[in-house]
C-alpha positions, 0 to 999 in steps of 0.5 A, spaced: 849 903 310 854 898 310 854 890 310 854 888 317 857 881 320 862 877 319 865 878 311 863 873 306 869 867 306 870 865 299 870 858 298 874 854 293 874 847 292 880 841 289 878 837 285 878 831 290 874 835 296 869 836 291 868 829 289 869 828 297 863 833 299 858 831 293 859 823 295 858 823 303 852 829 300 850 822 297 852 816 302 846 814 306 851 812 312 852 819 312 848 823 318 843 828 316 846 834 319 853 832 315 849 832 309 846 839 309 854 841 311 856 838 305 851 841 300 852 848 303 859 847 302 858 845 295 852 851 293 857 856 296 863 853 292 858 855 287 858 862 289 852 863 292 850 868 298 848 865 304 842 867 304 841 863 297 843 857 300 839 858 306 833 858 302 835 853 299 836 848 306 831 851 309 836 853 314 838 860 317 844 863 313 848 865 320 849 857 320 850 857 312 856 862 315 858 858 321 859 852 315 863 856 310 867 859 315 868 852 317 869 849 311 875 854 309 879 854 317 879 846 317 877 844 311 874 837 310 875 836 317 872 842 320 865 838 318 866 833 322 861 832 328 868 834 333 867 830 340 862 834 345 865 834 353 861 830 357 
């Protein structure tokens, strides 16, 4: 039986958007829900499975997934609460 859903994207980080992740993971000014974004950016930098990393958070690894691809469609942007209609 194959793997279902989505493939697992592979996360490669610069240097810099590392340093990026690892300090708004660190700043207090940084929301809660950045936070967490942040880390499962850098856990699957690590190579670790999204289940893994879920476990990890205390989160759902259909939203480890969601960040991941996330992350690699828009970078460092694409964690960024975007603005909500309304």
């Amino acid at each position: 039986m194959g793997r279902r859903g989505r493939p697992t994207v592979t996360v490669k980080l610069t240097d810099e958007e590392r340093a990026t992740l690892q300090r708004w993971a660190r700043r207090h000014s940084s929301s809660q829900a950045l936070a967490l974004r942040c880390r499962i950016v850098l856990d699957a930098a690590e190579g670790l499975t999204n289940t893994a990393i879920a476990q990890r958070h205390g989160c759902h690894p259909v939203t480890v997934s969601k960040w991941r691809h996330r992350f690699a469609d828009d970078r460092l942007e694409g964690l960024v609460d975007a603005p909500r209609p309304g």
